[in-house]
N, C-alpha and C positions, 0 to 999 in steps of 0.2 A: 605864337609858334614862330621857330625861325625862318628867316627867310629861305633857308636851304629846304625846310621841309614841305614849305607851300611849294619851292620849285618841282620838288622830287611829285609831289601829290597832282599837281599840274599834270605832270610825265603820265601820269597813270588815267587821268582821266582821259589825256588827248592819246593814249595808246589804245588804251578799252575803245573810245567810243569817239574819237575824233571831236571831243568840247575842249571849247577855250574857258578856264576857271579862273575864278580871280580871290580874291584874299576873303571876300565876303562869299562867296560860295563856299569856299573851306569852313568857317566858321556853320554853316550850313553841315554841312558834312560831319564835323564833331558830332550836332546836335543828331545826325541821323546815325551815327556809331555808337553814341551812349545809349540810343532808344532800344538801336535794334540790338546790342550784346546784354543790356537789362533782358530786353523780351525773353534772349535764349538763355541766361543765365535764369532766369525762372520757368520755365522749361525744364529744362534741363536738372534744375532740383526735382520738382513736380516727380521729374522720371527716375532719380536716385531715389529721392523714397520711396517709388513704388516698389523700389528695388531693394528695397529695404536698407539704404546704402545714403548714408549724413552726406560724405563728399562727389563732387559733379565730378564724373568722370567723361573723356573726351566720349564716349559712344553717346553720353547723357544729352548734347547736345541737339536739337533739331538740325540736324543737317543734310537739305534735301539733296537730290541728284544734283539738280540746278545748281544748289549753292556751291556741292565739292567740282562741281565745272568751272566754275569760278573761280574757287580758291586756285584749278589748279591753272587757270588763265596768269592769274595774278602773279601766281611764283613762276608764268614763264616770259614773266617782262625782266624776271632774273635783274632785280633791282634790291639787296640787300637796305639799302638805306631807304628804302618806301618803306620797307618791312622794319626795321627800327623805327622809324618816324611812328608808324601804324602802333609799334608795342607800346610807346610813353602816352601816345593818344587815347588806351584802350584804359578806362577808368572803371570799376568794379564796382558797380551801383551800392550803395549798403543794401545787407539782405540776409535774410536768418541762412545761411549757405557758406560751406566749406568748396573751399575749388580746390582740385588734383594737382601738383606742379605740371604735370602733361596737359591738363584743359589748360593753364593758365598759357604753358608754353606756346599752345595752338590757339590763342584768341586773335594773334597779329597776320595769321592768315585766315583766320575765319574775318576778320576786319576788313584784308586786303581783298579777300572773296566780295564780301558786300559791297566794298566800294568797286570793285569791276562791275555788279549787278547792278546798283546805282549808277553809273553811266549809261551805263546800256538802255535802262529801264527808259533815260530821255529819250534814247531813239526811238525807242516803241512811242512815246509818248507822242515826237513828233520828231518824223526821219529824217528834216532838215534840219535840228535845231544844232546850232555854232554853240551857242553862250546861253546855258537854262539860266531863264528867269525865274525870280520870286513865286509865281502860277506854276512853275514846270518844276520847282522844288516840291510843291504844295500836294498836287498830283504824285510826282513818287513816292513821298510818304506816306501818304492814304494807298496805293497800290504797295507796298511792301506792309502796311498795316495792316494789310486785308490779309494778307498770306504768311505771315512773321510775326 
């Protein structure tokens, strides 16, 4: 990733949640953006079939109250280029699934939502923490595994 985009992604975390991230945190954070848009992109099939409907439409999504707080947290750090960074980041798991040009359009804020809830989540975790560690990575993922 470029170096402008670790900057940008930096911005985001120390705006959500007051943490200092560093280039291997990011790498970290890939790995918790391709789990969690898998998760809901199977979801979110799951619920167009039931809807008798091949392609994920944006309602198809799980998207809880929480999450669209988030999202709309994220678009008011009004940082277009996190939101680029976020869209080339957002990888489409392979998967028997058709996606909507609208869900596809809307995955770079559903991204930017999760990564505001991932900040945050460290402070619940622990209300002091500067710089999560490897332990406080390991924790949010299991807590967003649990509900995601």
């Amino acid at each position: 990733m470029p170096v402008l985009g670790v900057k940008r992604l930096e911005h985001v975390f120390a705006a959500a949640a007051s943490l200092d991230v560093d280039k291997s945190d990011l790498k970290r954070h890939d790995e918790f953006l391709a789990r969690k848009i898998a998760d809901m992109l199977l979801r979110g099939n799951a619920i167009a079939n039931a809807n008798a409907r091949e392609v994920i439409e944006p309602q198809d999504l799980p998207i809880t109250k929480g999450l669209q707080e988030r999202m709309h947290e994220f678009r008011a750090l009004d940082d277009a280029n996190a939101e680029e960074i976020l869209a080339q980041k957002v990888a489409i798991p392979p998967g028997d699934w058709v996606i909507s040009d609208d869900t596809m359009a809307m995955l770079p804020e559903v991204a930017g939502g999760l990564s505001v809830a991932l900040a945050k989540s460290f402070k619940v975790i622990d209300p002091d923490l500067k710089n999560p560690q490897t332990e406080h990575w390991d924790r949010a993922f299991e807590l967003f595994d649990l509900l995601l």
